[in-house]
TORMARTI-797419 format. One record per residue: y, z, x of N, C-alpha, C in turn; residue in one letter. Coordinates in steps of 0.02 Angstrom, whole numbers, padded with zeros to 5 digits, always signed. Layout:
BEGIN
YZXYZXYZXA ...
This chain:
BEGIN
-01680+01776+00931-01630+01766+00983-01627+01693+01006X -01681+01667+01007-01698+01598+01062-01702+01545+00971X -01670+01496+00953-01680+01443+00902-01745+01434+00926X -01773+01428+00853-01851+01411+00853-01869+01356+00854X -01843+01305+00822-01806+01218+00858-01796+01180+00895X -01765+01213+00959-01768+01223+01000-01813+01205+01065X -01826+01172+01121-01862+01177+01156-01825+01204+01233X -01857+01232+01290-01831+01260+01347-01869+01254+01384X -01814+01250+01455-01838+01226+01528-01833+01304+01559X -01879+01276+01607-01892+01367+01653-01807+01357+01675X -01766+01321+01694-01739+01322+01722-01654+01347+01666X -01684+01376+01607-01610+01403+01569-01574+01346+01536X -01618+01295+01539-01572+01249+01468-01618+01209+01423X -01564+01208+01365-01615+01178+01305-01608+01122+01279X -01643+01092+01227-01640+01024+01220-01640+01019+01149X -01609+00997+01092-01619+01022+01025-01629+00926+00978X -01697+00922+00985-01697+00827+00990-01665+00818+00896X -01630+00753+00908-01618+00732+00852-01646+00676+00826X -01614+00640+00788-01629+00578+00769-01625+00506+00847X -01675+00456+00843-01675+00407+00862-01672+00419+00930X -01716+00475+00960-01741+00478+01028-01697+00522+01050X -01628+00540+01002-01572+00587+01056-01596+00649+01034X -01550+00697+01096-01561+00768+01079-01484+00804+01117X -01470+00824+01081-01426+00886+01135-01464+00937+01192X -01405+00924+01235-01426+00951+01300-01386+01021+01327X -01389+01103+01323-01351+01152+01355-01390+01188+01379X -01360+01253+01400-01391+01326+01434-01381+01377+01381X -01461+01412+01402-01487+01466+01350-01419+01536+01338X -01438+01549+01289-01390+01614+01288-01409+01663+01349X -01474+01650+01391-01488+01720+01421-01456+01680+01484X -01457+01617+01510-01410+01597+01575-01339+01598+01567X -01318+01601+01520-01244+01624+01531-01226+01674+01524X -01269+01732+01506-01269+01812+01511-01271+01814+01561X -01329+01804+01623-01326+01792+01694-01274+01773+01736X -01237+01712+01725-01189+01696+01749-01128+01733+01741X -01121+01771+01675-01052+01790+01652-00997+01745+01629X -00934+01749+01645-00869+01715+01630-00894+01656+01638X -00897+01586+01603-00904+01511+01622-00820+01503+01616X -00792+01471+01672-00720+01451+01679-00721+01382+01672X -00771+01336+01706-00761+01261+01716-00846+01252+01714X -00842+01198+01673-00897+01163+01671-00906+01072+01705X -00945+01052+01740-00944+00983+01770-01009+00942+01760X -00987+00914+01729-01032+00863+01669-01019+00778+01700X -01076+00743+01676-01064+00676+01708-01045+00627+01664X -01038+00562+01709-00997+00525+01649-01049+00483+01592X -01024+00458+01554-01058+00425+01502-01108+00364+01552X -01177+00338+01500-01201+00302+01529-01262+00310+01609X -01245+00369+01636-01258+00392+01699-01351+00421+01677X -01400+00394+01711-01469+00414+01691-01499+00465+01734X -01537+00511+01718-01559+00559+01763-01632+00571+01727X -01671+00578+01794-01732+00587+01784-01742+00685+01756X -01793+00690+01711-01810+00757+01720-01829+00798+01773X -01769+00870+01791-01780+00913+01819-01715+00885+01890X -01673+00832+01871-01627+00821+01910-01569+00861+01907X -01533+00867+01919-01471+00894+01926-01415+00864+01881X -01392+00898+01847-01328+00822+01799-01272+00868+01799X -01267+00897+01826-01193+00936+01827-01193+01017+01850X -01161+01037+01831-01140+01140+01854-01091+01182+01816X -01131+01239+01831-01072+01286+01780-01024+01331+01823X -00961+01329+01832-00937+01370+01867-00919+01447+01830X -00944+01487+01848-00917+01561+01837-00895+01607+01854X -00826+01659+01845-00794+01697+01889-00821+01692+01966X -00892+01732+01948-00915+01749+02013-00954+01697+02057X -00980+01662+02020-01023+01586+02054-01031+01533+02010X -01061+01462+02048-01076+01410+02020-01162+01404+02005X -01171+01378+01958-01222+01365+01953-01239+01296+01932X -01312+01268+01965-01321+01197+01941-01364+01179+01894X -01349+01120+01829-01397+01112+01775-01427+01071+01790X -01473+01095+01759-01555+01034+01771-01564+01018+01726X -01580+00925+01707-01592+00907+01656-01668+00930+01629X -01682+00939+01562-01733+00956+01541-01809+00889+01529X -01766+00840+01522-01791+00770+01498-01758+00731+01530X -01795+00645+01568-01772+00601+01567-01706+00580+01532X -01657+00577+01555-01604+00543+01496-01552+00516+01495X -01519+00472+01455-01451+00450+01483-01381+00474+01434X -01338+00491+01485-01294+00499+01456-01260+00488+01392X -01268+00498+01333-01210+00469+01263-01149+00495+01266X -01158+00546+01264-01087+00603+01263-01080+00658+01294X -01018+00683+01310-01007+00748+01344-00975+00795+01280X -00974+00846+01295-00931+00905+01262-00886+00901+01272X -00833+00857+01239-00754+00852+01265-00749+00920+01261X -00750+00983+01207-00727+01033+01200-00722+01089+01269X -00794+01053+01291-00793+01115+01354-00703+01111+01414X -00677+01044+01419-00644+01033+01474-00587+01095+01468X -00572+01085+01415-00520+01149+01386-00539+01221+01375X -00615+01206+01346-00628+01274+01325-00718+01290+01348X -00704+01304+01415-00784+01323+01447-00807+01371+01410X -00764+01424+01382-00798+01501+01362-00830+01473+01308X -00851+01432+01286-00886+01414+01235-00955+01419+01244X -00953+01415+01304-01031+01394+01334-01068+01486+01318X -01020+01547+01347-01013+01599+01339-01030+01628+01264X -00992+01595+01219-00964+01622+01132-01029+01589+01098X -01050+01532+01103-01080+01490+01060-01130+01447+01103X -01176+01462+01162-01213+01433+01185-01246+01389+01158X -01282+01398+01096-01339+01363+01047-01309+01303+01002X -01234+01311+00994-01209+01285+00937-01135+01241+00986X -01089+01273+00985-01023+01231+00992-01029+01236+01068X -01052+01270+01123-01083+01251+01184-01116+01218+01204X -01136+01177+01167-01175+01110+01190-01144+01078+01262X -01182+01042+01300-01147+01001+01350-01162+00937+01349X -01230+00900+01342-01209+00826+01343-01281+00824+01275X -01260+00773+01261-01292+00733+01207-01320+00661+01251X -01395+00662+01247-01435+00594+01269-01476+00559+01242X -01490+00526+01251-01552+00455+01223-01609+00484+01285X -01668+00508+01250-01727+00511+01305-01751+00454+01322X -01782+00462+01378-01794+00378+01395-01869+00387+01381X -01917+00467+01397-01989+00480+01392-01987+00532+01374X -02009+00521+01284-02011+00550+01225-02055+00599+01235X -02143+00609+01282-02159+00642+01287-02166+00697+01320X -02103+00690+01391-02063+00753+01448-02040+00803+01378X -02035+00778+01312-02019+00845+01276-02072+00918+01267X -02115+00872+01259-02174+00918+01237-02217+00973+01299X -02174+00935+01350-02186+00969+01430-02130+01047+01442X -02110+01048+01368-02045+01109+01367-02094+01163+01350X -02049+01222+01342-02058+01286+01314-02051+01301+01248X -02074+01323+01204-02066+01344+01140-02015+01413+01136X -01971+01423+01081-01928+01480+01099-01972+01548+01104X -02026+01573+01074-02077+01616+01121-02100+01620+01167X -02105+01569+01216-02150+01548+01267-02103+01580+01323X -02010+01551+01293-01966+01553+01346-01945+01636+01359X -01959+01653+01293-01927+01728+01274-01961+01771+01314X -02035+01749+01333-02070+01796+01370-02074+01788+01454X -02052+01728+01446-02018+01717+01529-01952+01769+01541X -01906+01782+01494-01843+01800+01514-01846+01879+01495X -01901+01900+01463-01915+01965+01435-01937+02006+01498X 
């Protein structure tokens, strides 16, 4: 269920690191089960740095908003243009085309301070 790849914050989002310090940044398939409908997503702008466990944006859903916490130190590269048009993505494809921001970590080792996709599975189990 949970990418084994993958790393996760208690707080329902994951971090999937790539090349040259970056990683993609979204919410687990089991927080947007929770939330339900995602209508609007609010993401920050390029460039913008946030410490781990800060706040970098929110998910709005039918019934409520909810706020994301960054998982890692990091600065902004990119947003999900896709979400502005199409939030249910976050819903359809959490792991994959729901992504929300793409960053440069600033402290490579706040990764290893994550969850493993077992670790998280038995938090949400």
């Amino acid at each position: 269920q949970f990418p084994s790849d993958y790393k996760y914050s208690k707080e329902h989002t994951w971090l999937k690191v790539l090349e040259n310090n970056e990683a993609l940044v979204g919410i687990t398939e089991f927080a947007q089960s929770e939330l339900g409908e995602i209508v609007y997503v609010d993401l920050p702008n390029v460039g913008k740095q946030f410490k781990k466990d800060e706040v970098f944006g929110s998910v709005e859903a039918v019934k409520t908003t909810s706020d994301l916490f960054m998982p890692v130190s990091g600065e902004i590269l990119e947003t999900n243009a896709a979400l502005k048009d199409h939030a249910d993505l976050v819903n359809s494809a959490s792991f994959t085309d729901g992504w929300m921001i793409k960053i440069k970590m600033l402290i490579i080792s706040e990764a290893d301070t994550l969850l493993d996709a077992h670790a998280y599975e038995s938090i949400v189990n």
